[in-house]
C-alpha positions in Angstrom: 14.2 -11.4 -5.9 12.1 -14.2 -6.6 8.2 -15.1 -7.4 8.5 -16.9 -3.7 9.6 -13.8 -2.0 7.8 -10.9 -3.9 4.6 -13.1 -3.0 5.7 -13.2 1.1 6.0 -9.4 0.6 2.7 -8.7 -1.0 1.1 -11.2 1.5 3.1 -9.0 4.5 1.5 -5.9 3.0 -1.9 -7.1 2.6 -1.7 -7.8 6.2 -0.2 -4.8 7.5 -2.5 -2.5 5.2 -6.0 -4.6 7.5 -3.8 -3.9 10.3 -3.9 -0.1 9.9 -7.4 -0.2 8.2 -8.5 -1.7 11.4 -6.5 0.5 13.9 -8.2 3.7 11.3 -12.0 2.5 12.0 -11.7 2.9 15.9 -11.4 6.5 15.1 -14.9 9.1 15.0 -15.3 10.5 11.1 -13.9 13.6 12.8 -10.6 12.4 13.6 -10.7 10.2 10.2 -10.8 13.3 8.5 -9.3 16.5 10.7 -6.7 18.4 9.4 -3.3 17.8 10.8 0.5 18.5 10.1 2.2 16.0 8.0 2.9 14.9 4.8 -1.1 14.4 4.1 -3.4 16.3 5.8 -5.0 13.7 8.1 -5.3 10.1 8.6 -8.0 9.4 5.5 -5.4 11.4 2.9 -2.3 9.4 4.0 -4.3 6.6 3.5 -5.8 7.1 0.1 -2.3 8.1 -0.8 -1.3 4.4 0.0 -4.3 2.9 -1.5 -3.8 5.6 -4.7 0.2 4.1 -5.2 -0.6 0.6 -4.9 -3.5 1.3 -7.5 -1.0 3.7 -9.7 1.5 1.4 -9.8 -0.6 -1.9 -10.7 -1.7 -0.3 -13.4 2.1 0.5 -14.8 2.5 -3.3 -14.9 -0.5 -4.2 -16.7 0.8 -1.1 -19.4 -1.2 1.8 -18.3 0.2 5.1 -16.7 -2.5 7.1 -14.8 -2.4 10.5 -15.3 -3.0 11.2 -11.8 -3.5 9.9 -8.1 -6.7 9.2 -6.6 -8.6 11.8 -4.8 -8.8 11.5 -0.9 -12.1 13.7 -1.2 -13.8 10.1 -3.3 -13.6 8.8 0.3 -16.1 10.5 2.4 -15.3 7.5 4.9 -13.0 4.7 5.5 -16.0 2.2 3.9 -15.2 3.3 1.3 -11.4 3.5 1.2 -11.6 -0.1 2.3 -14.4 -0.8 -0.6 -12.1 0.6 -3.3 -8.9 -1.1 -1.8 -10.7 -4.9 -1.8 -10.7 -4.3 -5.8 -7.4 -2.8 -6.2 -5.9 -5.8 -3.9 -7.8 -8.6 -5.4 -6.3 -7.1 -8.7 -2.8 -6.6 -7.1 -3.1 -10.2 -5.3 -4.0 -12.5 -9.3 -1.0 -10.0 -10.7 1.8 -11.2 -8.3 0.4 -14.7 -8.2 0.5 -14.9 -12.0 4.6 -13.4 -12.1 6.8 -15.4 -13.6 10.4 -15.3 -13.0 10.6 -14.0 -16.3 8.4 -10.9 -16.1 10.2 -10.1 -12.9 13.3 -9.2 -14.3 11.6 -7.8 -17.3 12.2 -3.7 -17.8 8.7 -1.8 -17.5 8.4 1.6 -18.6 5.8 4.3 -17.2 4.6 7.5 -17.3 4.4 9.0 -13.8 2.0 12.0 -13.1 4.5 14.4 -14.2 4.6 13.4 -17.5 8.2 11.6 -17.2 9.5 8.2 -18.6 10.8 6.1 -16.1 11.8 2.1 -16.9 12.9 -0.3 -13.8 12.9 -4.1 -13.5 9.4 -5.1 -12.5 10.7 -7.0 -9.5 12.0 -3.5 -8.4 8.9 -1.5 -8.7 7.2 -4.6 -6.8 9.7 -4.3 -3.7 9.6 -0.1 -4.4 5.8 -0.4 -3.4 5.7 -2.5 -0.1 8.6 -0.4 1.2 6.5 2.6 0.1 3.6 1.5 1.9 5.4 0.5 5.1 7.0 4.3 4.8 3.2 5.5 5.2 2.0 3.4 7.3 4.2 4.7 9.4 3.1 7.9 9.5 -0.5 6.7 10.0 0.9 5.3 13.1 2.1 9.0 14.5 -1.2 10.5 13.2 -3.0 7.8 15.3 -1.5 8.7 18.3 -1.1 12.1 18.0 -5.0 11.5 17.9 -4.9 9.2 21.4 -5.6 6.5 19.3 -4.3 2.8 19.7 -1.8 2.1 16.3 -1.5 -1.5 14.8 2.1 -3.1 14.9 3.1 -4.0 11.1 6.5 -5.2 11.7 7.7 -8.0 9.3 8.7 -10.0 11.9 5.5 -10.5 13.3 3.7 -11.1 10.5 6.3 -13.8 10.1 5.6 -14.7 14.0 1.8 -14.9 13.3 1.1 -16.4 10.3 4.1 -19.5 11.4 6.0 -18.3 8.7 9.2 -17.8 10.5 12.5 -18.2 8.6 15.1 -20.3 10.9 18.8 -19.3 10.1 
């Protein structure tokens, strides 16, 4: 893994997070917020949980463990999920930009939220949390429909397709 390719990936995910964002505000604040079965209890708590990782694990690479995730209950309304996500991506975006091959095989060690020392090459955590997001975006998608609601497509390929970055081969 290189500067090139963690900065494709974090481009991908920037995209495919405004993708769901988008697909998220066609919804009423009641289906935003209703209680359903899953892994988070509806649509604005699996989202803050992807907004809450990205944000967790940025601040591991600049040294910092966070105690905690973020609270879905600090988002009365996707506003401001999306308010609070601008800052953690613009923060996320200078971070990867400024990677050097260097740091990205550099060993990090963090604290996660159980209290637990865990070290990984940074280029590792980087690629951990795209994946990690595309996991739950995912099951934004199902809540979406389950809710009669249109979902976004985030597949790699068409990000590739749409923004003319398509790899020949």
């Amino acid at each position: 893994m290189n500067t090139g390719d963690i900065g494709v990936l974090f481009r991908y995910n920037r995209w495919a997070n405004a993708r769901v964002l988008d697909a998220a505000g066609r919804l009423t604040q009641e289906q935003f917020t209703r209680d359903m079965p899953g892994s988070f209890r509806s649509v604005r708590s699996t989202l803050a949980h992807i907004l809450s990782a990205e944000w967790v694990w940025l601040e591991r690479w600049k040294g910092t463990s966070p105690p905690a995730l973020l609270d879905p209950a600090d988002f009365p309304d996707l506003e401001a999920l999306e308010a609070r996500w601008a800052g953690v991506e613009r923060e996320q975006r200078d971070f990867v930009e400024a990677a050097t091959e260097e740091a990205l095989g550099k060993v990090v060690a963090y604290v996660n939220t159980k209290g637990e020392t865990w070290r990984y090459p940074l280029s590792q955590m980087m690629q951990h949390v795209v994946n990690h997001s595309s996991y739950h975006r995912g099951q934004v998608t199902t809540l979406l429909r389950q809710l009669g609601a249109e979902p976004a497509a985030t597949d790699l390929l068409l990000f590739f397709d749409l923004e003319g970055a398509r790899r020949e081969g």
